[in-house]
C-alpha positions in Angstrom: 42.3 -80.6 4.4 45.5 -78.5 5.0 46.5 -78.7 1.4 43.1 -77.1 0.3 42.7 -74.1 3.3 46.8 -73.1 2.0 45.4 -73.1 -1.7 42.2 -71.0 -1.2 44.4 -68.6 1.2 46.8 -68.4 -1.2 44.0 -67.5 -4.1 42.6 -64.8 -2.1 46.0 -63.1 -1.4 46.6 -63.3 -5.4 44.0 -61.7 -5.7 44.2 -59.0 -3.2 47.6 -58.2 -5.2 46.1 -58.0 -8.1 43.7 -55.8 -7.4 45.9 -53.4 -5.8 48.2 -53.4 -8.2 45.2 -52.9 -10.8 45.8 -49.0 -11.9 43.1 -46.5 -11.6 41.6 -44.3 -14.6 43.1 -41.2 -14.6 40.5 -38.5 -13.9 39.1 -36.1 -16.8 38.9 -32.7 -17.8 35.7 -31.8 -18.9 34.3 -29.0 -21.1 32.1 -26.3 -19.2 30.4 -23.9 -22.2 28.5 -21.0 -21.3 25.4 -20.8 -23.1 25.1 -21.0 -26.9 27.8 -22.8 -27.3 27.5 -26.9 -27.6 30.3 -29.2 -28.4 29.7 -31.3 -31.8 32.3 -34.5 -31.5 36.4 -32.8 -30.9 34.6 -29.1 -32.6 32.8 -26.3 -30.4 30.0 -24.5 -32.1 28.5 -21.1 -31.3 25.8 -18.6 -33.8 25.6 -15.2 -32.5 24.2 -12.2 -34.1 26.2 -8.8 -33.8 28.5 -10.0 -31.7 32.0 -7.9 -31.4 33.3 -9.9 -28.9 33.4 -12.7 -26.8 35.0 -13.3 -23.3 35.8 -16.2 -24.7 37.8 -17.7 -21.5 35.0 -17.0 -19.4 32.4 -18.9 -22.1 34.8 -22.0 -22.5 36.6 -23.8 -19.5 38.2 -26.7 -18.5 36.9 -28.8 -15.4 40.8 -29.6 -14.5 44.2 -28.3 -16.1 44.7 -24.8 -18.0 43.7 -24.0 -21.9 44.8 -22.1 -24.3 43.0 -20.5 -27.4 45.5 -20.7 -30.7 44.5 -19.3 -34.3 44.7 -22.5 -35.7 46.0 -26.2 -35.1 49.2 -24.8 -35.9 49.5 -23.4 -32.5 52.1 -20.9 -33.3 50.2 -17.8 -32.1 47.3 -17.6 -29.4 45.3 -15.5 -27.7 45.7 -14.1 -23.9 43.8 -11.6 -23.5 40.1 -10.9 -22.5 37.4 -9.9 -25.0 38.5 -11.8 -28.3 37.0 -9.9 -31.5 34.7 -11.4 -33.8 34.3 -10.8 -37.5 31.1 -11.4 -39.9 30.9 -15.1 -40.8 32.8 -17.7 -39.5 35.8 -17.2 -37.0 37.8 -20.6 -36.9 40.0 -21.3 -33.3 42.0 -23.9 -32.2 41.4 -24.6 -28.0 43.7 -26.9 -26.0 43.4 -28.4 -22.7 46.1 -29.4 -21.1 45.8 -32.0 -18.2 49.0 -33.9 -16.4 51.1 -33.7 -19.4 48.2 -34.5 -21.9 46.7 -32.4 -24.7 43.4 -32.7 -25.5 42.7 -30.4 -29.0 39.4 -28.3 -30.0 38.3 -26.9 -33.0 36.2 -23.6 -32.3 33.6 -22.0 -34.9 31.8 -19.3 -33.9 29.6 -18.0 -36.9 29.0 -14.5 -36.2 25.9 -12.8 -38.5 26.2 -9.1 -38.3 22.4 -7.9 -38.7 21.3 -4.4 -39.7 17.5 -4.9 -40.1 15.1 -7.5 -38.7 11.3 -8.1 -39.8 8.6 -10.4 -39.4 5.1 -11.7 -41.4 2.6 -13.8 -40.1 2.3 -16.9 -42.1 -1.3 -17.7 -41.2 -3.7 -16.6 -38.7 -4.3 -18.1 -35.3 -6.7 -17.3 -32.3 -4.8 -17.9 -29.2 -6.4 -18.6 -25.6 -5.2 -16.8 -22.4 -2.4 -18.7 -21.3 -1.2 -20.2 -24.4 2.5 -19.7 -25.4 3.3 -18.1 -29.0 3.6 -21.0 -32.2 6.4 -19.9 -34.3 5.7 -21.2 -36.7 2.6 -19.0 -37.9 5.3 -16.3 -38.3 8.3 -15.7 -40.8 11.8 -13.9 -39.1 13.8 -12.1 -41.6 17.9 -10.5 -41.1 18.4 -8.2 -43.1 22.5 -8.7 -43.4 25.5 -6.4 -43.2 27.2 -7.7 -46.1 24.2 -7.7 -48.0 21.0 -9.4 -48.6 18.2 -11.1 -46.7 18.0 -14.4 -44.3 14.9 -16.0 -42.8 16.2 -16.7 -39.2 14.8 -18.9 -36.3 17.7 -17.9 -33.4 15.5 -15.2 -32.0 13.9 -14.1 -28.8 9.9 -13.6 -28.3 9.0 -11.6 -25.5 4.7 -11.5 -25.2 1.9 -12.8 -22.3 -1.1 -13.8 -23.1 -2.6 -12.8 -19.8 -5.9 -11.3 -21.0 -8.0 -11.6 -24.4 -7.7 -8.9 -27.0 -5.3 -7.9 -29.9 -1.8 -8.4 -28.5 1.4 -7.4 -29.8 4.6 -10.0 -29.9 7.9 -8.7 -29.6 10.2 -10.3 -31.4 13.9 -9.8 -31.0 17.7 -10.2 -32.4 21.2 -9.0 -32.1 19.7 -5.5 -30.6 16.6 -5.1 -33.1 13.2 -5.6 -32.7 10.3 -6.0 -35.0 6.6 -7.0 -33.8 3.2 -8.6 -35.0 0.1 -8.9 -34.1 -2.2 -11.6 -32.9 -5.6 -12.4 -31.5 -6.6 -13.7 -27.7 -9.5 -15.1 -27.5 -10.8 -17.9 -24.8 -8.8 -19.4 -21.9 -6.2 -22.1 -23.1 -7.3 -25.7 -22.0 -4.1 -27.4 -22.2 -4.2 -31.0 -22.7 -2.4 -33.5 -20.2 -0.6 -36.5 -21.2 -0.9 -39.9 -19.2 2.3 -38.6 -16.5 -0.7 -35.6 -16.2 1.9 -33.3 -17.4 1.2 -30.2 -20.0 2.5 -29.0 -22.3 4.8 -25.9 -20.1 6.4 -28.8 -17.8 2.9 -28.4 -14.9 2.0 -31.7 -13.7 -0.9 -32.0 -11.7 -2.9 -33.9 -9.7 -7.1 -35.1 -10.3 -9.6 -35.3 -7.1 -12.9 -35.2 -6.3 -13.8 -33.6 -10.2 -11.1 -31.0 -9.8 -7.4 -30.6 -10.8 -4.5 -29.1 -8.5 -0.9 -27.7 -9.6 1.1 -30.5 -7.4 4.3 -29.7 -9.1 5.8 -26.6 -11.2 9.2 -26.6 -10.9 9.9 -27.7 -14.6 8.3 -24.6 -15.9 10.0 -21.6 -17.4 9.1 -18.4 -18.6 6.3 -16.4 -18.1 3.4 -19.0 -16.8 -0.4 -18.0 -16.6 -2.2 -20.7 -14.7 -4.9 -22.3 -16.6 -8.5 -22.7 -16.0 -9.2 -26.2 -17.2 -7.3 -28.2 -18.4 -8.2 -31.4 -20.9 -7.5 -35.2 -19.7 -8.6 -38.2 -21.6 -10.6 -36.0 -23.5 -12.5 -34.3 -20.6 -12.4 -31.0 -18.8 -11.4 -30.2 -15.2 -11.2 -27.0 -13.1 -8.4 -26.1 -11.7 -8.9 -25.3 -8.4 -5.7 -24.5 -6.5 -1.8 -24.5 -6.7 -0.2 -27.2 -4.2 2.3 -26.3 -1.1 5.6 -26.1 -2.8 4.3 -26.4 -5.9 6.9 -24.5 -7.4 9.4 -24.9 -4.7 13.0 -23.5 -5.5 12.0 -23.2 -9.6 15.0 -21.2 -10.9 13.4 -21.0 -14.5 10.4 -19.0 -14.1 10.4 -15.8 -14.8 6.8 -14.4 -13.9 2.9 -15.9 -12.9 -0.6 -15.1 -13.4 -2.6 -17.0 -10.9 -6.5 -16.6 -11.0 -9.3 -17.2 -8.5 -7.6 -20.5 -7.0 -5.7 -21.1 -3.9 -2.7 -20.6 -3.1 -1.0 -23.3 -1.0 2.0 -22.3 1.7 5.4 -21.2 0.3 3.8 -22.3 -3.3 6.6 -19.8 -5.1 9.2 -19.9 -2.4 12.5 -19.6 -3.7 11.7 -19.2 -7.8 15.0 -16.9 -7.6 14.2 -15.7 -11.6 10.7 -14.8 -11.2 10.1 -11.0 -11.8 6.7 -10.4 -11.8 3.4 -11.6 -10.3 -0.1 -10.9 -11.1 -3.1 -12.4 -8.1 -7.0 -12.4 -9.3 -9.2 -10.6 -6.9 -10.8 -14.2 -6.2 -7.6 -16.0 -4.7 -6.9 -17.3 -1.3 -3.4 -17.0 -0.5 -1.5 -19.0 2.3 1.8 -17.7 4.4 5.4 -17.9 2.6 4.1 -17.9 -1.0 6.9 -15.3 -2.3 9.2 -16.4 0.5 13.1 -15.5 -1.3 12.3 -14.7 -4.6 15.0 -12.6 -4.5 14.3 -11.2 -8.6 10.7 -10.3 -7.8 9.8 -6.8 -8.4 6.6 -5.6 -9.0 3.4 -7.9 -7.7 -0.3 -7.3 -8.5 -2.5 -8.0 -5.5 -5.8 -9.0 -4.9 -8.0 -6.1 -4.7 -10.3 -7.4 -1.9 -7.2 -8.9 -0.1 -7.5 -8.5 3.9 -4.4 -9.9 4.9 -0.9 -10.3 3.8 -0.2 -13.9 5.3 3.1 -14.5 7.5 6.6 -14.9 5.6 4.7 -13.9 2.4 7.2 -11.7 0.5 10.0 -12.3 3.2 13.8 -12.3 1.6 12.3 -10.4 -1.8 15.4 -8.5 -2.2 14.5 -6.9 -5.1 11.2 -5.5 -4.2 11.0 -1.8 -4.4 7.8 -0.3 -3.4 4.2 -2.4 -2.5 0.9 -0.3 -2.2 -1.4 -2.4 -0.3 -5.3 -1.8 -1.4 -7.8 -0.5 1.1 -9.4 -3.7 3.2 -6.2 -4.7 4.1 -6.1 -4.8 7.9 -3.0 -7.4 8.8 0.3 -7.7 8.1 1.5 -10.7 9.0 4.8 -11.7 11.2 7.7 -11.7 9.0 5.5 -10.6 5.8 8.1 -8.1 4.4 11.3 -9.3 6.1 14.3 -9.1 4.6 12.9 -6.5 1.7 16.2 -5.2 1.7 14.7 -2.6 -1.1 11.8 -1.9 -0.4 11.6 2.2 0.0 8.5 3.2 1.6 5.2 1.9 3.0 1.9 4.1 3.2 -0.6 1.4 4.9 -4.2 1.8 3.8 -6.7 3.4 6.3 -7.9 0.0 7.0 -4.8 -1.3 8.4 -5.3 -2.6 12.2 -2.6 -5.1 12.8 1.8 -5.6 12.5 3.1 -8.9 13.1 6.0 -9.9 14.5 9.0 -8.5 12.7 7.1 -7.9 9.7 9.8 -5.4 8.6 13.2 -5.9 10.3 15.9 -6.1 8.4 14.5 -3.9 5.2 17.0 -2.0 4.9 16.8 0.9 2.3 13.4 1.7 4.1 12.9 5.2 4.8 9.5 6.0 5.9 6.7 4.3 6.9 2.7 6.1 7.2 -0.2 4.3 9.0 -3.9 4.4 8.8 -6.4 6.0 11.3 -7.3 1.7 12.6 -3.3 1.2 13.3 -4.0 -0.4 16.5 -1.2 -3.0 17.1 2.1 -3.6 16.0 4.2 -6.6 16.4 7.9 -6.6 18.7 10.4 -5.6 16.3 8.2 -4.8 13.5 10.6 -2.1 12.2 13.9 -3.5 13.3 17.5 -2.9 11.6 15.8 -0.8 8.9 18.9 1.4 8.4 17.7 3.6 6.8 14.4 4.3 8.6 13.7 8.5 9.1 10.1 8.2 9.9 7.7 6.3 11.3 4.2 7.7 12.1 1.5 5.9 13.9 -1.9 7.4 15.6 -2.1 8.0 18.8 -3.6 5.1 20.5 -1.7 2.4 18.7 -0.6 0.2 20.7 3.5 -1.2 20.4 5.5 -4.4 21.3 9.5 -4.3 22.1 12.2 -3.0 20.1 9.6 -2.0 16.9 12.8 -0.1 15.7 15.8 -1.5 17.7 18.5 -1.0 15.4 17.1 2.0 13.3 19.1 4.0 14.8 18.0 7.4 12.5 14.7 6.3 12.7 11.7 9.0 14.9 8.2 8.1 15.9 5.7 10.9 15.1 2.7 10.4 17.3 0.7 12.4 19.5 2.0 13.7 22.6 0.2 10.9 24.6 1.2 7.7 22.1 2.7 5.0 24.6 4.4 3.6 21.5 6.3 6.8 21.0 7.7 6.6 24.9 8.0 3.1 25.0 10.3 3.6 21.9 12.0 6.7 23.2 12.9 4.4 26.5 14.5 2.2 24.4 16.9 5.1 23.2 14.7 6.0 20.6 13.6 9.6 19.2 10.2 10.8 18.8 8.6 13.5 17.4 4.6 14.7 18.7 2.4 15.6 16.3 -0.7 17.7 15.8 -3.8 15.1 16.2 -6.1 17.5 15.2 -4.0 19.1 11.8 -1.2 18.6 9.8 2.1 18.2 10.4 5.0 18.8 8.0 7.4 15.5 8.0 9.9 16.9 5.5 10.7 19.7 3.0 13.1 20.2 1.3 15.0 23.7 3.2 17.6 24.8 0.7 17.2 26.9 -2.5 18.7 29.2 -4.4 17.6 32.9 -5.3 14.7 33.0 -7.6 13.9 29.2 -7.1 10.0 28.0 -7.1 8.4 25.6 -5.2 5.8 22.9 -5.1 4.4 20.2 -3.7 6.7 18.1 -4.3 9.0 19.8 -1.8 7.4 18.7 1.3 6.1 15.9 2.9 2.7 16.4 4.9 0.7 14.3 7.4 -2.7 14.7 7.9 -4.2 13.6 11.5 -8.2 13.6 12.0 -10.5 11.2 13.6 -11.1 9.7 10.2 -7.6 9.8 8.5 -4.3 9.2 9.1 -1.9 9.2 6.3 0.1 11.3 3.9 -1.8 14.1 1.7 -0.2 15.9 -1.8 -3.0 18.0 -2.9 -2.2 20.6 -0.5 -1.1 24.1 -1.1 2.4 25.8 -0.8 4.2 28.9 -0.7 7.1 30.6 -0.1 8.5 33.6 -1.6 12.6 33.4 -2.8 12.6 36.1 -4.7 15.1 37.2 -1.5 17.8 35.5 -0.6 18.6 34.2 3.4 16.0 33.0 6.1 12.0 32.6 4.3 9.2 31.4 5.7 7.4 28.4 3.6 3.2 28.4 4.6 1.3 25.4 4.0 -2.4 24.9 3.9 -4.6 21.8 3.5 -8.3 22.5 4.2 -9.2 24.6 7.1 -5.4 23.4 8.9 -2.3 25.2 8.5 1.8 24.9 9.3 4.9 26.3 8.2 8.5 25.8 8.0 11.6 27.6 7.1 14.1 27.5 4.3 16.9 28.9 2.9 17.9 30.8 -0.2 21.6 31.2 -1.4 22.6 34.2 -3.4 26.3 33.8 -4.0 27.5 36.4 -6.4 31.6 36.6 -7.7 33.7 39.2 -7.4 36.6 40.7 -9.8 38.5 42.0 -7.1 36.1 43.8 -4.3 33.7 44.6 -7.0 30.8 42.1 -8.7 29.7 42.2 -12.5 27.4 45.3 -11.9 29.7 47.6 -10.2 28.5 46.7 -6.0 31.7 47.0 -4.0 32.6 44.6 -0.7 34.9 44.9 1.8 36.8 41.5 2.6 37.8 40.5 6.3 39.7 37.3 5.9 40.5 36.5 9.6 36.3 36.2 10.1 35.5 35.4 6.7 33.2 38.0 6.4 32.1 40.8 4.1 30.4 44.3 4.0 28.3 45.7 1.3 30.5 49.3 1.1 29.3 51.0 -2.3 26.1 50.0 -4.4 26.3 50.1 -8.4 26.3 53.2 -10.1 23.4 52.3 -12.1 20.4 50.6 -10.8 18.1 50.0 -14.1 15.2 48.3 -12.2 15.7 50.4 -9.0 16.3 47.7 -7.0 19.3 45.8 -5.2 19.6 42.7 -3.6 22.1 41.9 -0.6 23.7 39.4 -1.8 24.4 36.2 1.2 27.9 35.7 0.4 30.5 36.7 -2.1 33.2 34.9 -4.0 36.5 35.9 -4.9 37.1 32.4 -6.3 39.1 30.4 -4.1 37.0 31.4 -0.7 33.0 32.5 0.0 32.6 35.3 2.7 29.4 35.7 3.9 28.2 39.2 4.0 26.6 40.3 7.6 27.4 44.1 7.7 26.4 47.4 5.7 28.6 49.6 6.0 28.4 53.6 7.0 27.4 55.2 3.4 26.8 51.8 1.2 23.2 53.1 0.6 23.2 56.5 -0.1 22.0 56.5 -4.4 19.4 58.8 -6.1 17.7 56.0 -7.9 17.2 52.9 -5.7 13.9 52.1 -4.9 13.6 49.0 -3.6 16.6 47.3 -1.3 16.2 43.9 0.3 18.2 42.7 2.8 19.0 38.9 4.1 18.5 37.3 7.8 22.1 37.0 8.3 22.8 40.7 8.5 24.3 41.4 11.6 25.1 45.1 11.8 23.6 48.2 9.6 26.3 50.7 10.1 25.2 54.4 10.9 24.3 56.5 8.4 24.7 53.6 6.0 20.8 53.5 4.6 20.0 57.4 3.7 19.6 60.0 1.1 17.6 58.0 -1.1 14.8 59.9 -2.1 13.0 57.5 -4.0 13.6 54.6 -1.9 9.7 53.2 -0.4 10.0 49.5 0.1 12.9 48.5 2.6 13.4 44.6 3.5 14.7 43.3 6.2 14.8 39.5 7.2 17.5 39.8 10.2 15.5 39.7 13.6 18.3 40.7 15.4 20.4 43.4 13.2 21.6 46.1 15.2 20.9 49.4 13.5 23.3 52.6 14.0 22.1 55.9 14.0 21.2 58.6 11.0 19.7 55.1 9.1 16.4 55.6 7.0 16.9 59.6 7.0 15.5 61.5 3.6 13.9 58.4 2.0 10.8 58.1 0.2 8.1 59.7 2.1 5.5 56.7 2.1 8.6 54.1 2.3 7.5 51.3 3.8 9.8 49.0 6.3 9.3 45.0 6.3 11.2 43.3 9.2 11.1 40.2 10.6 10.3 40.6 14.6 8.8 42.6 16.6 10.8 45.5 18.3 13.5 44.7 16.2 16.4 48.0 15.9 15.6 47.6 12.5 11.9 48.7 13.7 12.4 51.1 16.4 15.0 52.9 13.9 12.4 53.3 11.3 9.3 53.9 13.5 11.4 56.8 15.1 11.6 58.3 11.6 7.9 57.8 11.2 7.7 55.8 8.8 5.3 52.5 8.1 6.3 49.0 9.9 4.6 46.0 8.6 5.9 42.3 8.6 7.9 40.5 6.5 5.6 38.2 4.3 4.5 38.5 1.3 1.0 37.9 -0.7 0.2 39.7 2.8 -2.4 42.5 4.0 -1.1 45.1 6.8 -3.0 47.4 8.5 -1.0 49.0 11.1 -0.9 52.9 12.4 1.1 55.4 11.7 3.0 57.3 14.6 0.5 59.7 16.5 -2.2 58.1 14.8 -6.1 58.5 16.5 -6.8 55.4 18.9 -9.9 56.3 20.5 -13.3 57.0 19.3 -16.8 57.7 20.4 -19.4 55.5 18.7 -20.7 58.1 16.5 -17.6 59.1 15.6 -15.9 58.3 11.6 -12.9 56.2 11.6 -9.7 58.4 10.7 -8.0 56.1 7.7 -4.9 58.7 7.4 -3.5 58.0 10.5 -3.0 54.4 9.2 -1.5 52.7 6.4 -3.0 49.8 4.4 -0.4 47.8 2.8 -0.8 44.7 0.7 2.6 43.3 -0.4 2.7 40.7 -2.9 4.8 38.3 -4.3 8.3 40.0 -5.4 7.9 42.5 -2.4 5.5 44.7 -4.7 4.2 47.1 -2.5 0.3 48.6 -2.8 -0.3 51.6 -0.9 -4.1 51.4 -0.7 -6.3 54.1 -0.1 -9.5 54.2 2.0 -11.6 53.1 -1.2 -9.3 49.9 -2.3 -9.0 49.2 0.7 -12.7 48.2 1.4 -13.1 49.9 4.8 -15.7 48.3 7.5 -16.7 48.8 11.1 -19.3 49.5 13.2 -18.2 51.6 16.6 -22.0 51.4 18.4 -21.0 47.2 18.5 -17.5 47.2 19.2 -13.6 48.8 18.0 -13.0 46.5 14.9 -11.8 48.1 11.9 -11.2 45.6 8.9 -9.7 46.3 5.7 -9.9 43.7 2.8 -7.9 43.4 -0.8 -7.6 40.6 -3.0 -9.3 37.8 -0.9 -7.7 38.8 1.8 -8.4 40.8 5.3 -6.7 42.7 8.2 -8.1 44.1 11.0 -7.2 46.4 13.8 -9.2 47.7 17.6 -9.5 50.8 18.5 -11.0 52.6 21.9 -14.5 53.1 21.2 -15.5 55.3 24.7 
């Protein structure tokens, strides 16, 4: 018994040694190719079409060790740079791996077909369904070569989607040229299912209860219209929905059509290649269904849609703009988080609910416009949008906590009662109130140049009634640049009205102290300002314009000052001065007999004495302010004040003009002046018949004038 346990312990320690003495396999170094190339036995292959280059240590690797790519097996001379050059035809290599002292050798190929023309003929007819994928074999791919000759290809790239019946064109595609054909939709495809109830595209789905269900999509690629039937063991069945996670985490599908089924929960979440989306009217869609589809960029909704579910475009990076349809009226909690892209949201009208942080984290977001039924929205809703500016919400709606904690740039505009607005302005917030019976500019752009135009598309308005809420484009705008400084911008939409102000630059270069037609400046370098001094000799459209700063070319001076004598010429006739004029010297605006229109758009310019002396007769003033010393100068020479708008009528009196009347008693027109000034500061002087004159003194003192659509009106004493 003792002889047989020592020879089975001594068998099992034999063996133990052997094993451990046993060596291992050593590990390998395999091949990684980028795509296109495929290794064929010890030789890598690769076709490309006019290809100059490859980064051809990027394309092939090495699991383990370090490579090397020679000319040939020679391996005298290799190659160690980045972008190796390819010629037409066949470029031979030689690639070594080296691993723990060992070579392992590779030929290379890489047949390169340099292309100049590329065409295509159908073959035969056939009628396609919707949802079918293109045959290619009905059509006939032709190179035209470089070196000469034609070659029927079949490495080429068709781009088309059957999504809809019709005459549909097929793009086809190769080494940067592009032909197309033609072909026919007609029908809805029925694909077939084979006994593992897969089509076809890679779809498998399930059979219940006389109807079929998308249970698993995540072998499909491409472009993928969901079928309406499809065919097993020779028989028909509806498709009737796609399956939670049907698709789950697909990272070959590149876009979906999906008609009037439903839509399970998180049924695309995480297809990271899929682009594009198009949803029938007639679907019912769960919560999560786009959830990180981080290509996704444009998606086609549902037009009778009412909500957007929770999570159901959350972490769609790539997603830059979404216009929800009318009938929408919730947004579910997390429904755009994580839309790091997305740019703006203008919510429909019928819009009554914000989940839950249904925005947070979206950063490029810069505004954000709801409907009249806004009534709730979610804590945190707008949180960590970085780039949030605006945010406007009606009046009543009602706000969790932090809706923009962490949008730091971000203001509310409500109306002046909105709890949301304080609750958010508690919470270090900034807020804006807003007219709830109007419109209220949100934006405009405030900087122009002399001369500049603008339109619409320079402001931003909000229109607030008790039936809309929301941003409007059709309004009207104005504002006259045809001066430079401080201007007034008027907006109109309907009966409601606002304004804003902006800026016009007129920078002009000097040669010295003098510009290009002959103006001098004087140049104070310590204040880095300037003074208008001397106008040009010759003024061939009578007219001169104060220019806001000058240049000498290494430094701007802004001119505030016209100094004593500057304005003192026989043939000006028209001069127009900025807001940023600080000082009109004495005596610097006289002896200008034909000088009538005078412009100034400083409110607070002090004006020296001996200014607007043996000028134009009828001159006319326009100043911005009231009892301005621009004003009191000029009305103490008697001539005409008026405003400084344009497309404007004026009717104002002239000094010692009549102001009291008996009611039988005619209206004294001479003692006034009736000015209309239009767009360029042209001046019309109009007399008692242009100017339309109406008033009745046995009902009351009104005296209106009217020109060109528009009216002015002044009141007299009627005793």
């Amino acid at each position: 018994m003792k002889r047989i346990t020592a020879f089975v312990l001594a068998l099992l320690i034999g063996v133990m040694i052997f094993c451990s003495c046993k060596k291992e396999d050593p590990p390998i170094s395999e091949l990684i190719l980028a795509e296109g190339y495929m290794l064929d036995g010890d030789t890598i292959r690769a076709h490309f079409y006019n290809a100059d280059f490859v980064y051809i240590y990027e394309d092939i690797k090495a699991s383990q060790g370090s490579t090397r790519l020679y000319t040939d097996r020679s391996m005298e001379e290799y190659f160690d740079g980045d972008e190796l050059d390819l010629e037409d035809g066949e470029n031979k290599f030689c690639f070594v791996v080296t691993f723990r002292g060992e070579e392992k050798i590779y030929d290379v190929i890489i047949d390169n077909t340099m292309i100049v023309g590329l065409s295509a003929e159908i073959k035969y007819e056939k009628i396609y369904g919707v949802g079918d994928d293109f045959d290619r074999d009905t059509v006939s791919v032709t190179a035209e070569l470089y070196a000469g000759g034609t070659r029927e290809i079949t490495e080429y790239e068709v781009d088309c989607a059957f999504d809809s019946e019709g005459e549909k064109r097929v793009k086809i595609s190769c080494g940067g040229y592009v032909c197309y054909v033609t072909v026919s939709v007609s029908g809805d495809s029925v694909p077939t299912v084979d006994d593992n109830m897969a089509d076809s595209r890679g779809a498998i789905y399930e059979i219940k209860n006389g109807k079929a269900v998308l249970s698993d999509g995540r072998s499909v690629a491409g472009y993928f219209i969901v079928p309406k039937k499809i065919n097993h063991g020779g028989k028909e069945y509806p498709v009737s929905g796609i399956a939670d996670y049907a698709f789950y985490e697909n990272e070959t599908i590149t876009g979906i059509s999906i008609g009037d089924i439903a839509v399970g929960e998180a049924a695309l979440c995480g297809c990271t290649l899929l682009k594009n989306a198009s949803v029938s009217d007639g679907a019912e869609l769960s919560g999560y269904v786009f959830r990180d589809c981080t290509s996704l960029e444009k998606v086609s909704l549902p037009k009778k849609i009412s909500e957007i579910p929770d999570g159901f475009f959350s972490g769609c990076g790539r997603l830059i703009q979404m216009m929800l349809p009318e009938g929408v009226k919730r947004i579910g909690h997390q429904a755009f988080e994580g839309c790091v892209a997305l740019r703006e949201m203008l919510f429909p009208q019928s819009l009554e609910y914000i989940g839950r942080r249904a925005f947070s984290g979206c950063l490029m977001l810069d505004r954000v416009i709801g409907g009249i039924s806004l009534s709730e929205i979610g804590d945190g809703a707008f949180s960590d949008c970085l780039s949030l500016s605006v945010l406007a919400i009606p009046t009543d709606c009602q706000a969790g906590e932090g809706i923009i904690k962490g949008s730091d740039d971000c203001v509310i505009y409500s109306g002046k009662t909105s709890l949301a607005m304080y609750n958010a302005k508690k919470e270090g917030g900034k807020g804006q109130i807003i007219s709830e019976d109007g419109i209220t500019v949100l934006k405009y752009r405030s900087e122009f140049s002399l001369g500049d135009e603008i339109s619409c598309s320079d402001a931003e308005v909000l229109l607030y009634t008790n039936v809309y809420f929301g941003i409007v484009t059709d309004f009207e705008i104005f504002c006259d640049l045809s001066v430079p400084g401080e201007r007034k911008i008027k907006i109109s939409y309907d009966k409601y009205t606002s304004d804003a102000t902006a800026y016009a630059d007129h920078i002009v270069l000097l040669s010295g102290t003098m510009d290009e037609d002959g103006a001098e400046y004087s140049l104070d370098r310590a204040s880095g300002t300037a003074a208008l001094i001397k106008l040009p000799d010759n003024l061939s459209d009578g007219s001169f314009v104060v220019p806001t700063a000058v240049s000498d070319g290494e430094r701007t001076f802004s001119v505030t000052m016209i100094a004593s004598g500057a304005v003192v010429h026989p043939l000006i006739e028209k001069l127009l001065m900025h807001s940023d004029i600080k000082l009109i010297e004495d005596d610097a605006i006289k002896d200008c007999p034909k000088l009538s229109v005078i412009y100034c758009g400083a409110k607070s310019a002090k004006t020296g004495a001996g200014n607007f002396e043996n000028i134009a007769e009828n001159a006319v003033i326009m100043c911005e302010g009231k009892n301005s010393s621009v004003q009191q100068s000029a009305l103490g020479k008697g001539l005409i004040c008026v405003g400084a708008g344009t497309d404007e009528l004026y009717f104002v009196p002239k000094r010692g003009a009549k102001s009291t009347y008996s009611k039988d008693e005619r209206f004294d027109f001479s003692g006034y002046g009736a000015i209309y000034v239009g767009k360029g500061f042209e001046v019309t002087v109009l007399t008692e018949d242009q100017a339309s004159l109406q008033y009745d003194f046995s009902k009351n003192g009104t005296v209106t004038i009217s020109f060109g659509g528009k009216t002015a009106e002044i009141t007299v004493t009627v005793n």
